[in-house]
C-alpha positions as CSV (number, residue, x, y, z in Angstrom):
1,X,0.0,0.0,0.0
2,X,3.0,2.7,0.5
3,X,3.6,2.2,-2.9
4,X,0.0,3.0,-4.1
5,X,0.1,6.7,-1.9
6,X,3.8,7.4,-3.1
7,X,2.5,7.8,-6.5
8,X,0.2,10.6,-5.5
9,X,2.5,12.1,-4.0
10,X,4.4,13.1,-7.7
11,X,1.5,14.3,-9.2
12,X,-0.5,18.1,-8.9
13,X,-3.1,18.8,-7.4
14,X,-5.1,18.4,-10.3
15,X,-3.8,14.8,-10.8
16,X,-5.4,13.6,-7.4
17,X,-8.1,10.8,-6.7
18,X,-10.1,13.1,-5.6
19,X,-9.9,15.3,-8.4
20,X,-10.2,12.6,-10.6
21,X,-13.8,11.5,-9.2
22,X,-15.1,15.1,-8.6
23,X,-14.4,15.7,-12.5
24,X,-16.2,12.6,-13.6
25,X,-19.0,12.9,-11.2
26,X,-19.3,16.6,-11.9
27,X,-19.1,16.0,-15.8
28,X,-21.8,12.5,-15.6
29,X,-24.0,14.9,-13.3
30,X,-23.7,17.9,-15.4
31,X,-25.0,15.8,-18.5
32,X,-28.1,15.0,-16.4
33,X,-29.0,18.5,-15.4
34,X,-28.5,20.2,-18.6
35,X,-29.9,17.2,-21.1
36,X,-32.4,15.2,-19.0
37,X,-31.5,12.0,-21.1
38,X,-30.7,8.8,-19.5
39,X,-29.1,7.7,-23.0
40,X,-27.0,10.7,-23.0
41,X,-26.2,10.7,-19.7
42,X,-24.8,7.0,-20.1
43,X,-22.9,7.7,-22.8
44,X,-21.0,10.6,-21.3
45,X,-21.2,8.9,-17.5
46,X,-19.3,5.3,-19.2
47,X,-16.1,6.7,-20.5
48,X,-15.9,9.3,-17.4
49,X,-16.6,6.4,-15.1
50,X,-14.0,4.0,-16.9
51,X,-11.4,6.8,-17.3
52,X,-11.9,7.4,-13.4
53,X,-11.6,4.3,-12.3
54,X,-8.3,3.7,-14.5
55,X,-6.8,6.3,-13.0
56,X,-7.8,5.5,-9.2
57,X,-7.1,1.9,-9.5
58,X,-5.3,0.2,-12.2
59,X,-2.7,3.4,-12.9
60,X,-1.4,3.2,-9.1
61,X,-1.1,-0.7,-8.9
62,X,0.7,-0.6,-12.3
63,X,3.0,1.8,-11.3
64,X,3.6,-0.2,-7.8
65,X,4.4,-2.8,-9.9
66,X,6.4,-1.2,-12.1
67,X,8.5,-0.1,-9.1
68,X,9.0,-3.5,-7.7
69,X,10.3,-5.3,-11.2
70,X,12.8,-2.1,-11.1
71,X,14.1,-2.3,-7.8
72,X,17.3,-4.3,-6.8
73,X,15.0,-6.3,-3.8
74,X,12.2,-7.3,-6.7
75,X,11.3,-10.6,-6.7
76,X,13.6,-12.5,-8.5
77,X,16.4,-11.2,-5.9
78,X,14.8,-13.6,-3.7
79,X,14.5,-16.3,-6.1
80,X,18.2,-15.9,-6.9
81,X,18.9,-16.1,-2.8
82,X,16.7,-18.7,-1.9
């Protein structure tokens, strides 16, 4: 899990999980209020939602493990020890 928070920690403000979901919410919600289509809605709500969830949950277990195939301790250091 210190992995997942240290790539937050590299990015602005503006990169943030929190940022992240208030854009797609806002943008999903948004559609509704000014269009009143459930169609519509669902088409711009899918690709926000996916893009959100990406960026929340894939991205910073990609990059954790990203960081453990680089490091000198990964896991085939202990496969060469043991």
């Amino acid at each position: 899990m210190a992995s997942e928070s240290s790539v937050w920690q590299h990015k602005p403000w503006w990169c943030q999980p929190w940022s992240i979901a208030l854009t797609a919410f806002s943008v999903t919600a948004g559609s509704w209020l000014l269009l009143h289509r459930y169609w519509l809605t669902g088409l711009v709500g899918l690709p926000m939602m996916t893009w959100m969830t990406f960026f929340i949950f894939i991205y910073p277990r990609l990059m954790a493990e990203g960081e453990l195939a680089e490091s000198p301790d990964g896991p085939t250091a202990k496969i060469s020890e043991g």
